[in-house]
DRENBA-529744 format. One record per residue (C-alpha): x, y, z. Coordinates in nm, 2 decimals. Layout:
% DRENBA-529744
(rec (X Y Z))
...
% end
This chain:
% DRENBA-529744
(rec (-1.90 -5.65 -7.36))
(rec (-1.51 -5.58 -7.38))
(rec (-1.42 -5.33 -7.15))
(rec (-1.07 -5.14 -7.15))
(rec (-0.78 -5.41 -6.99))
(rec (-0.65 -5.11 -6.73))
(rec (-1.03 -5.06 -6.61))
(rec (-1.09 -5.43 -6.58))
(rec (-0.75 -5.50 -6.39))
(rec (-0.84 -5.21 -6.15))
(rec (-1.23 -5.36 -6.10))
(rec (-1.07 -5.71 -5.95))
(rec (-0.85 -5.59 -5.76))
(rec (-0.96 -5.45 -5.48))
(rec (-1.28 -5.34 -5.28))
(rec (-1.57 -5.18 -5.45))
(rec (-1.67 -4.78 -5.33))
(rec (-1.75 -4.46 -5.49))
(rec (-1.63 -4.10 -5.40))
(rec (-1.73 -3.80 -5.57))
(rec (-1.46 -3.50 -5.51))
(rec (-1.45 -3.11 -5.68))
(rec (-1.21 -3.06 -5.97))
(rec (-0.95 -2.80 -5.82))
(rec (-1.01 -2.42 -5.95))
(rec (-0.75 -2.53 -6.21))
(rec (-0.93 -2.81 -6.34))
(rec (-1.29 -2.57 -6.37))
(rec (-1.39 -2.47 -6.75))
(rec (-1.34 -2.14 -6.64))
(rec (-1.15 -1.88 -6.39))
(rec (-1.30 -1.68 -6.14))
(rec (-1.55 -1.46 -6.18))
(rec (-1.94 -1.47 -6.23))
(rec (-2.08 -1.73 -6.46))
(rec (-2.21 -1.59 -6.85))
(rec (-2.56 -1.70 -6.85))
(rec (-2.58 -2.00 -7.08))
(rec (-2.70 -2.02 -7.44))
(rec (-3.12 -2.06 -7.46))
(rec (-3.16 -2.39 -7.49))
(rec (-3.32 -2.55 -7.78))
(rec (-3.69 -2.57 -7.71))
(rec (-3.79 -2.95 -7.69))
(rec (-4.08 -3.04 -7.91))
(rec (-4.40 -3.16 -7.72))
(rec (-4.57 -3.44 -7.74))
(rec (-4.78 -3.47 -8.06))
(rec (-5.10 -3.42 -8.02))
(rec (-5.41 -3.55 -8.13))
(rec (-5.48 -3.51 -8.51))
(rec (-5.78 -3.29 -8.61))
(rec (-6.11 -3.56 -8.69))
(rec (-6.05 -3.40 -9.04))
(rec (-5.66 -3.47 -9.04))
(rec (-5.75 -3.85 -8.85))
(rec (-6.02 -3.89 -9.17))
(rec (-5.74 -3.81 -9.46))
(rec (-5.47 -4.02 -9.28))
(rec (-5.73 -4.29 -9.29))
(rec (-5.72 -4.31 -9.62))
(rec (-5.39 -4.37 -9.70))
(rec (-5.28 -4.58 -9.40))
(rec (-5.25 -4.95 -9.56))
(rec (-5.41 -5.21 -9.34))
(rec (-5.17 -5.40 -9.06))
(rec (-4.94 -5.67 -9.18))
(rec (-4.79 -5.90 -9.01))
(rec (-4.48 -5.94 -9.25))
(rec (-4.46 -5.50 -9.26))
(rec (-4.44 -5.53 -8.89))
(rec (-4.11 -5.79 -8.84))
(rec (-3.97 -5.54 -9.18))
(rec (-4.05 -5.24 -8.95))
(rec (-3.95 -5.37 -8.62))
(rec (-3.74 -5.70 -8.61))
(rec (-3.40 -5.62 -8.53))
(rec (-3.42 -5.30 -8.48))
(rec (-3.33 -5.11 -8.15))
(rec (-3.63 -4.87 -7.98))
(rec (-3.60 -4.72 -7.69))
(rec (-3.93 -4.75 -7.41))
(rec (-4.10 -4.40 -7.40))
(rec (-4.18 -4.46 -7.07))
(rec (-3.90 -4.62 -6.93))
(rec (-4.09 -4.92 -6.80))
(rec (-3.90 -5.26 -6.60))
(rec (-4.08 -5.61 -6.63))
(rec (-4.06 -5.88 -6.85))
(rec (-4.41 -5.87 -6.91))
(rec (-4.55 -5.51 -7.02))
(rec (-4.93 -5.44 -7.21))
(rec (-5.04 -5.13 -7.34))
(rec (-5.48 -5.04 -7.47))
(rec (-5.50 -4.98 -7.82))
(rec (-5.40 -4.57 -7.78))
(rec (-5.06 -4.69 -7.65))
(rec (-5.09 -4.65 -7.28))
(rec (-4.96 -4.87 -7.02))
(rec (-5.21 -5.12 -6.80))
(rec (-5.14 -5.12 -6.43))
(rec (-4.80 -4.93 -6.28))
(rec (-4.52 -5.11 -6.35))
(rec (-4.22 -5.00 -6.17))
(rec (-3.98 -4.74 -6.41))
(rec (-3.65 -4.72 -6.46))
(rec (-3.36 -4.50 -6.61))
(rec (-3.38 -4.48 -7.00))
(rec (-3.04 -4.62 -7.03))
(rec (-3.22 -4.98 -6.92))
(rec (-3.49 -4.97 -7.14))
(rec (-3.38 -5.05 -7.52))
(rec (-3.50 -5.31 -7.68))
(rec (-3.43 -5.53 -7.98))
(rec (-3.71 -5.67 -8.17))
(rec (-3.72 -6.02 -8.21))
(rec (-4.08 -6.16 -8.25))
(rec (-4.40 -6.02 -8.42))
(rec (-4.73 -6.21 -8.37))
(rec (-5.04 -6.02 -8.50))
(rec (-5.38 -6.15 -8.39))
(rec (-5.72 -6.06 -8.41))
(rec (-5.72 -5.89 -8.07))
(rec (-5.35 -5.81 -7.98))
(rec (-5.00 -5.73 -8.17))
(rec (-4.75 -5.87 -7.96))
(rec (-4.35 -5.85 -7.94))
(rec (-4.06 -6.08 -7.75))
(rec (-3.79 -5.83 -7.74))
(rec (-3.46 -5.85 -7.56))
(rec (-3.36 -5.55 -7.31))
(rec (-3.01 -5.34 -7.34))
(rec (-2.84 -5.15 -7.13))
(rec (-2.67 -4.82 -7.26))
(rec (-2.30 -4.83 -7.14))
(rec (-2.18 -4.48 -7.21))
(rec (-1.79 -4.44 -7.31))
(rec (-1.67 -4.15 -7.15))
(rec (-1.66 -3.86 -7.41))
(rec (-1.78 -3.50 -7.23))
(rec (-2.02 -3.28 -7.39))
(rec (-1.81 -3.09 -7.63))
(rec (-1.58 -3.37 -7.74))
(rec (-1.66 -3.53 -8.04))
(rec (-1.73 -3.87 -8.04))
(rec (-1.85 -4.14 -8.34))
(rec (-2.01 -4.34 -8.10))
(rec (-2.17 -4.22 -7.76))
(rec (-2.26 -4.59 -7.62))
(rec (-2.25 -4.95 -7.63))
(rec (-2.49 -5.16 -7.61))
(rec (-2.56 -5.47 -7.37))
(rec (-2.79 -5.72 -7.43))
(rec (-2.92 -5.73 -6.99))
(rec (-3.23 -5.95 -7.02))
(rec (-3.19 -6.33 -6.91))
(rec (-3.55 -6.41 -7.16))
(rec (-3.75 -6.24 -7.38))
(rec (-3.93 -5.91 -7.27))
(rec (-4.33 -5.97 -7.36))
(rec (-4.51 -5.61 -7.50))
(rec (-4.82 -5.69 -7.59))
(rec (-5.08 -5.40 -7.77))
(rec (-5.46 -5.44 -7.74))
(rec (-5.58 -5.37 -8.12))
(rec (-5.88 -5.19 -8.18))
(rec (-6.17 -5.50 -8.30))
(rec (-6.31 -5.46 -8.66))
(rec (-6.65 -5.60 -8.64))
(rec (-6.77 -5.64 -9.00))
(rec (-7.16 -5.67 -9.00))
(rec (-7.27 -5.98 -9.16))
(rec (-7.52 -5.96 -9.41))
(rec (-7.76 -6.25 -9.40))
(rec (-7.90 -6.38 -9.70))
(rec (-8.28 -6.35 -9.78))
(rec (-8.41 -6.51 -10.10))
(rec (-8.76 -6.37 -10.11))
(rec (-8.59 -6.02 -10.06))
(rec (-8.57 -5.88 -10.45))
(rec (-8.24 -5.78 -10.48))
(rec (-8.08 -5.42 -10.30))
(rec (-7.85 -5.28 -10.06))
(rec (-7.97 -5.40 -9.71))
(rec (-7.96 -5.21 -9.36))
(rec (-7.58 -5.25 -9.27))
(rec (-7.44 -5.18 -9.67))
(rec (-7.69 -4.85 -9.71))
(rec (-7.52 -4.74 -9.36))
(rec (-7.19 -4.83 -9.47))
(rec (-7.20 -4.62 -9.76))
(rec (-7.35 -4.34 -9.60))
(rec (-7.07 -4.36 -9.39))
(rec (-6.83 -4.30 -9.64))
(rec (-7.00 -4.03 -9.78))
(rec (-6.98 -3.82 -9.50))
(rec (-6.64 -3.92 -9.46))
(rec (-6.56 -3.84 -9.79))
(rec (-6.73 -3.46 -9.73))
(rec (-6.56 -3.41 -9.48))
(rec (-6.20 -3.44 -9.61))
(rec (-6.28 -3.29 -9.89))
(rec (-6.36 -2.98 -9.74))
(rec (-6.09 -2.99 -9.51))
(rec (-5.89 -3.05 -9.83))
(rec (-6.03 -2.71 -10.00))
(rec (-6.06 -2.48 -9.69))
(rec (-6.47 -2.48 -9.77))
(rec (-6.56 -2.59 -9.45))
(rec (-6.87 -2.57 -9.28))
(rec (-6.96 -2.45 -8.90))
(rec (-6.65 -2.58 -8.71))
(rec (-6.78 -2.74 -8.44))
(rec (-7.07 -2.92 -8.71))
(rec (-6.76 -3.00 -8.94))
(rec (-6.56 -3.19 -8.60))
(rec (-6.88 -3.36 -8.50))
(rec (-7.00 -3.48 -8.82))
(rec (-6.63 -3.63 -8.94))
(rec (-6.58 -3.77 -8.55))
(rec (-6.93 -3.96 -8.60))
(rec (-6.79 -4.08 -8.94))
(rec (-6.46 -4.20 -8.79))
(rec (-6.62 -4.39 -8.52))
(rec (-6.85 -4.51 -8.77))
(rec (-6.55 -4.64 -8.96))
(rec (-6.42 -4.80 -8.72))
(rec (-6.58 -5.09 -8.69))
(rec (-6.58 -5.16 -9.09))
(rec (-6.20 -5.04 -9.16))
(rec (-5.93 -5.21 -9.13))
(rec (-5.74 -4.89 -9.21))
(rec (-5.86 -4.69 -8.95))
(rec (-5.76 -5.00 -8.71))
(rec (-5.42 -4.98 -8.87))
(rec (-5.36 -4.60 -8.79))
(rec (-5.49 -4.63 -8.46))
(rec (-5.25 -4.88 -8.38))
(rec (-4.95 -4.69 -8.58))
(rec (-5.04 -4.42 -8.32))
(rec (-5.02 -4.63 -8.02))
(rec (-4.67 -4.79 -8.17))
(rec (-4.54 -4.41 -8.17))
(rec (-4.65 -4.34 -7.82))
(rec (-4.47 -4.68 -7.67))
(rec (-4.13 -4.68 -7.87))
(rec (-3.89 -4.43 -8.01))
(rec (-3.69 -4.53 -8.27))
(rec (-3.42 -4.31 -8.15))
(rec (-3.32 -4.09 -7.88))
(rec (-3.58 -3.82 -8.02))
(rec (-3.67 -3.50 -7.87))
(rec (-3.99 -3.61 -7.75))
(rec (-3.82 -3.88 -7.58))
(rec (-3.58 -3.66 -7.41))
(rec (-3.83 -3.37 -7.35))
(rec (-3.99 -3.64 -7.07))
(rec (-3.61 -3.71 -6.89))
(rec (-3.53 -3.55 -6.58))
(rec (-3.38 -3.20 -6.60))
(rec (-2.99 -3.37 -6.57))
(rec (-3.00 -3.58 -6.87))
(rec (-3.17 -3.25 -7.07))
(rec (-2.87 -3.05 -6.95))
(rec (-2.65 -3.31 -7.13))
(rec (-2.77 -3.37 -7.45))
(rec (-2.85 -2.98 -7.50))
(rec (-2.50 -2.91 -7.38))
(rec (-2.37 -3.23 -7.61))
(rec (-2.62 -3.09 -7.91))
(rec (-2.45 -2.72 -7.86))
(rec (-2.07 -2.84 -7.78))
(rec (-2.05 -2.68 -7.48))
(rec (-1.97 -2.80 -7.10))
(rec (-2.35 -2.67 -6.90))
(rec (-2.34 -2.35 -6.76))
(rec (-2.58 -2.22 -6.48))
(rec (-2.83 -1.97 -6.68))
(rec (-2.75 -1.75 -6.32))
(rec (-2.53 -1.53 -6.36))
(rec (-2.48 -1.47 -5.93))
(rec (-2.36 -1.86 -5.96))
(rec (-2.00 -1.85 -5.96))
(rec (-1.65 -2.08 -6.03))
(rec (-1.39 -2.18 -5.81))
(rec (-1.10 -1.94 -5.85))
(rec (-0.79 -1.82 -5.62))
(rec (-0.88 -1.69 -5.34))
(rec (-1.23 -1.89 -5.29))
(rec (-1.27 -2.12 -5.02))
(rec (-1.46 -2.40 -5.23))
(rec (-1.78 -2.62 -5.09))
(rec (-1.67 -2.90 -4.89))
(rec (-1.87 -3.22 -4.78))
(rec (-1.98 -3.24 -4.47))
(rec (-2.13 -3.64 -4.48))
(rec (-2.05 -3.99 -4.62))
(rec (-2.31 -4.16 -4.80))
(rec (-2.36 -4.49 -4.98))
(rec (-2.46 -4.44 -5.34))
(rec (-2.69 -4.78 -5.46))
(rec (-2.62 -4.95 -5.74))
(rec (-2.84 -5.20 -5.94))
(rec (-2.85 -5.57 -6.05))
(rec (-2.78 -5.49 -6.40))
(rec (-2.46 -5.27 -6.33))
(rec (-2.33 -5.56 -6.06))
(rec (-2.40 -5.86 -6.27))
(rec (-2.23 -5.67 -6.59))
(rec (-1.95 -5.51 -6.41))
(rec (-2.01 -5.15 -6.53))
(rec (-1.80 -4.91 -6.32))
(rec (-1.64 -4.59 -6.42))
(rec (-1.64 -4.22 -6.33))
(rec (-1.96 -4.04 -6.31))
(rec (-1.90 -3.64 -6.35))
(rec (-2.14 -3.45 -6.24))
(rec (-2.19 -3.03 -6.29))
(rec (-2.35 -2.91 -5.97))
(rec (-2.47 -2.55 -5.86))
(rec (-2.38 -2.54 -5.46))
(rec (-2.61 -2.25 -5.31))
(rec (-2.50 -2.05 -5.01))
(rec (-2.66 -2.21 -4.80))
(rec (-2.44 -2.55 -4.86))
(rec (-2.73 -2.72 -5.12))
(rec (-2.73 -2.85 -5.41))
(rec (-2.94 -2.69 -5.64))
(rec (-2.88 -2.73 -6.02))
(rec (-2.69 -3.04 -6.16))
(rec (-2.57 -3.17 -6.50))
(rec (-2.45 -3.49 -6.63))
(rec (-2.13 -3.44 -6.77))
(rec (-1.96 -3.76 -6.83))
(rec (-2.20 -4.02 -6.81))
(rec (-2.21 -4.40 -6.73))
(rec (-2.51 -4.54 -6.81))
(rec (-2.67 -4.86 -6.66))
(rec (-2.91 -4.63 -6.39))
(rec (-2.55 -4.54 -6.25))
(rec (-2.59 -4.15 -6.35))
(rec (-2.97 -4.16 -6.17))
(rec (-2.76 -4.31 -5.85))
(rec (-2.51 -4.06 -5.85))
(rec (-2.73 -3.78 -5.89))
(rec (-2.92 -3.91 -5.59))
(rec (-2.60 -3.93 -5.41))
(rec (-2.54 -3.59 -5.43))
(rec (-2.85 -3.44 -5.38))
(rec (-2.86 -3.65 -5.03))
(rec (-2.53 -3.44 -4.93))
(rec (-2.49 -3.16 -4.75))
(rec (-2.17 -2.93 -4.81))
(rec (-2.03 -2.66 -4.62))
(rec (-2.08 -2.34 -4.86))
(rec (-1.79 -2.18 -5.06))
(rec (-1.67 -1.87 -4.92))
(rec (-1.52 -1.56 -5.07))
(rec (-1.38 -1.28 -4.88))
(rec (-1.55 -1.40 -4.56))
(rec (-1.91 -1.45 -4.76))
(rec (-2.09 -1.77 -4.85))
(rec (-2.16 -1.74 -5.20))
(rec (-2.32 -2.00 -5.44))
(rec (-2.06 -2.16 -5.70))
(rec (-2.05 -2.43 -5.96))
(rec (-1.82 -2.72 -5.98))
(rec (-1.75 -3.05 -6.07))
(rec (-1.82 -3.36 -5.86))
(rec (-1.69 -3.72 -5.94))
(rec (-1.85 -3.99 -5.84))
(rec (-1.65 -4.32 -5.90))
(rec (-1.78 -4.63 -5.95))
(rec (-1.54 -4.98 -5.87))
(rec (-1.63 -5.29 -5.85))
(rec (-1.38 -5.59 -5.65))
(rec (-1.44 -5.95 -5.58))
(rec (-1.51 -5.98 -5.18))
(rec (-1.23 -6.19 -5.14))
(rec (-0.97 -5.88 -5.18))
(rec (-1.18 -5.68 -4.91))
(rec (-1.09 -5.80 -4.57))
(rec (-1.34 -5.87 -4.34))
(rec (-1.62 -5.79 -4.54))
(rec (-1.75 -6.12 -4.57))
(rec (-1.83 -6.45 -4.41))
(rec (-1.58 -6.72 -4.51))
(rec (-1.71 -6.90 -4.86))
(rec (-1.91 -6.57 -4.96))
(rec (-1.96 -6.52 -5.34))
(rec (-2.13 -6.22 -5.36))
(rec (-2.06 -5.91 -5.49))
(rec (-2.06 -5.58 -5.23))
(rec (-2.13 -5.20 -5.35))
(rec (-2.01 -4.97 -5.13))
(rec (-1.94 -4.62 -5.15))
(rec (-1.85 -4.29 -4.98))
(rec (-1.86 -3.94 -5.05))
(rec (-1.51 -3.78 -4.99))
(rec (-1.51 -3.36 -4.90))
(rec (-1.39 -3.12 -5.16))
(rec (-1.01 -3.02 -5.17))
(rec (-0.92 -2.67 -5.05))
(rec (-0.70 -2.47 -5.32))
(rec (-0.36 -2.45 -5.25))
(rec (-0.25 -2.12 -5.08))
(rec (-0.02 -1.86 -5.26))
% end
């Protein structure tokens, strides 16, 4: 990872801490006054649902059956991001794509993955895949940017996903010699199974459907039916459980499922536009207005990944400030990556500021908060250590809010 020369100076020289501080009224997006409601935001599309039994019944026709050579062409290589956001090197999922156990989750910035191995078996699909952090470069919402992150490759050995496949269980015919010749038992209720299948689509296919509910039944029946002579309804059941686990990209059903400071950033980076509370009793910091100050120090956490990489930069944060002092509403604005913009959000939210005031009043305001990231060598920080100590130190403190400058 190559990191910009004056940032890397600056991280070994001296003692890793974090402040967060308000831009002055000069520095806001805006002057004075109440705050335009913001745009309506782009609905985010749900999560797909289930597929009709007469939908499931045509896609089981033309799903091919499950290679192990059109996985590694689909997969190896390739960068997907963890819908779910899981840590662990070791991580399973049942055959409709949902996780065994509770493993621990993390921020979605620590939870890309590279492809490297495909092993298809009778009873699992399995991955090695190595995990990357998202280091974002600095660009705010309405800048334009060709790229919005690096990548860094975070995992020491390969990350094991494994996928339980559903089991085809092909009835075997045995062989009677004094039987005169003829379908037996398990072919006659093969092919009876695809008849009804076959019904069913069709007259999904040309609207002339029977009694819903006998139409859903009887093509569920035939899918489960299928199920355990298809490979191709194997196949789609697993291409659905793929879909649920990995996104290929950072899709809007990925980001429907972040928490509500990551939405506020990619709608505002989708519509160019620094966020904006939708409120319009939510002012800005303009002459005359007393703005929120801090009234605590904190110690903002970082994580293994960020220490043992050296990520540090400046986290910028859009937060609504009630009158009461409390932090209400808060965008990212300039991320970081890593779990560093999860840190600093929980930073802030542990604070407790002394309310803006205008013309005597508290009133509720927006502004910008940094929260900075550095990271030294504990041999520049004096007596922070024991003698021979080679460990890294975060530390951090929250630093009050300037008051404007008087006329």
């Amino acid at each position: 990872m190559k990191f910009d020369k004056q940032l890397s100076s600056v991280m070994t020289a001296a003692l890793l801490c974090g402040t967060f501080t308000t831009f002055s009224s000069a520095q806001q997006t805006a002057a004075g006054g109440a705050v335009a409601p913001a745009p309506a935001a782009p609905a985010m599309a749900p999560a797909i649902p289930a597929a009709s039994a007469a939908s499931d019944a045509a896609l089981l026709r033309s799903t091919p059956p499950l290679t192990e050579d059109a996985l590694r062409s689909r997969y190896v290589g390739k960068l997907l991001f963890l819908r779910g956001s899981y840590l662990g090197d070791d991580l399973n999922f049942d055959q409709n794509g949902k996780v065994d156990g509770s493993p621990a989750v993390g921020s979605f910035t620590l939870s890309a993955f590279k492809i490297q191995k495909v092993k298809l078996s009778k009873h699992k699909l399995e991955f090695e895949a190595d995990r990357y952090g998202l280091h974002f470069l600095g660009a705010l919402p309405f800048e334009d940017e060709s790229k919005t992150y690096d990548q860094v490759k975070i995992s020491k050995k390969p990350v094991h996903i494994s996928i339980d496949r559903e089991l085809i269980v092909i009835p075997k015919v045995k062989k009677d010699k004094k039987k005169k010749d003829g379908p037996n038992p398990q072919e006659v209720a093969a092919a009876q199974t695809l008849k009804t299948r076959d019904a069913a689509t069709a007259a999904a296919t040309n609207g002339d459907m029977p009694k819903p509910a006998a139409t859903s039944s009887a093509t569920a029946e035939s899918n489960e039916a299928l199920a355990a002579i298809s490979p191709a309804h194997s196949a789609m059941v697993m291409n659905k459980a793929l879909d649920n686990i990995f996104a290929g990209d950072l899709d809007l059903r990925l980001l429907s499922h972040l928490p509500d400071f990551w939405q506020e950033y990619f709608t505002s980076k989708s519509q160019h536009r620094p966020f904006t509370p939708a409120d319009a009793n939510v002012k800005v910091l303009s002459e005359g207005m007393m703005p929120p100050k801090v009234l605590n120090s904190i110690d903002p956490s970082s994580n293994e990944f960020a220490q043992k990489y050296g990520i540090a930069g400046m986290e910028l944060l859009r937060t609504v400030v009630d009158a009461n002092g409390v932090p209400r509403q808060m965008a990212i604005a300039r991320p970081i990556g890593f779990g560093l913009d999860e840190k600093a959000v929980e930073a802030v939210k542990n604070s407790h500021f002394k309310p803006a005031m205008l013309n005597g009043q508290p009133v509720p305001v927006v502004i910008d908060l940094v929260v900075t990231f550095r990271i030294y060598s504990n041999r520049t920080k004096p007596g922070s250590v024991t003698k021979g100590s080679k460990e890294t130190v975060l530390a951090a403190a929250v630093a009050g809010a300037e008051e404007p400058a008087k006329p």
